[in-house]
Steps between C-alpha positions, in 0.01 A plus 500: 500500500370364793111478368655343185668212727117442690386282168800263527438448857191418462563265239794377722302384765224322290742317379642404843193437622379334234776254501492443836126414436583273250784279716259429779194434275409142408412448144096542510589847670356390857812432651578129738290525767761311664755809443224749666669614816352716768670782612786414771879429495613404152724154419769695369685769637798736391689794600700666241784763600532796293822708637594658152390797283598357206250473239543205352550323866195644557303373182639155567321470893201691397461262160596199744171578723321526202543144401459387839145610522426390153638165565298479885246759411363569918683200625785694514608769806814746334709764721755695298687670800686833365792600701833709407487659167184268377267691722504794260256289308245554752489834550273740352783775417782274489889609531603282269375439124252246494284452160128535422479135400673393835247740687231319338547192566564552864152676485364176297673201741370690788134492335518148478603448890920555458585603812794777504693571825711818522779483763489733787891545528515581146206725529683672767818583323310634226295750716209345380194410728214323391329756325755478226440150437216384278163417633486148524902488604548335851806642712675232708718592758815305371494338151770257581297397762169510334665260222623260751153472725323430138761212476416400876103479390601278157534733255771423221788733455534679168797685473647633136 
């Protein structure tokens, strides 16, 4: 089953990335010069919290970031903090059920530069250490806290 799902993803990130392409592409296909950034702090910056294993929840956030970055393409610096229940998404045998399509797009939005915070608390309560999160999964020490120093340094709160 799991070689059979490989095509779609595949095809599933083309796409993204092919409309992502597309929004930040002028019409002659060279892009604005005036739109080229260099790499550095982007103009827009948001924090989403993600506290519920819910699937559809999830779906919502994880489509949410997706339109961000297709909107703001790399001007655009996303943190979806997991804490409570929600961090199950980010774990590589998670406790709760999480869905292949939910998996992947993590796995995608992280690709692209999502950033995805696991809280430490959580983590603790779980049993988990680091080790069970995925690879490119950063554990904070508090995800409360993490969510409110992102608001300190200007990132907009997304909450669902």
């Amino acid at each position: 089953m799991k070689n059979a799902l490989q095509p779609l993803l595949a095809l599933l990130i083309l796409l993204f990335a092919a409309t992502l392409n597309a929004q930040t592409e002028e019409d002659d296909g060279l892009g604005d010069a005036s739109e080229l950034r260099f790499p550095g702090e982007a103009d827009h910056k948001v924090v989403y919290q993600l506290n519920k294993a819910d699937n559809e929840y999830q779906e919502h956030i994880l489509f949410s970031a997706g339109a961000m970055l297709r909107k703001y393409g790399d001007n655009v610096h996303i943190v979806i903090v997991a804490i409570g229940p929600g961090i199950h998404l980010l774990g590589k045998k998670p406790l709760r059920p999480v869905t292949e399509m939910a998996r992947q797009r993590v796995e995608s939005l992280a690709q692209y530069g999502v950033e995805f915070h696991a809280c430490g608390n959580t983590m603790k309560s779980l049993g988990w250490t680091e080790d069970d999160l995925l690879p490119f999964v950063k554990r904070v020490e508090v995800g409360a806290a993490d969510l409110m120093e992102l608001q300190e340094e200007g990132y907009a709160y997304i909450s669902w």
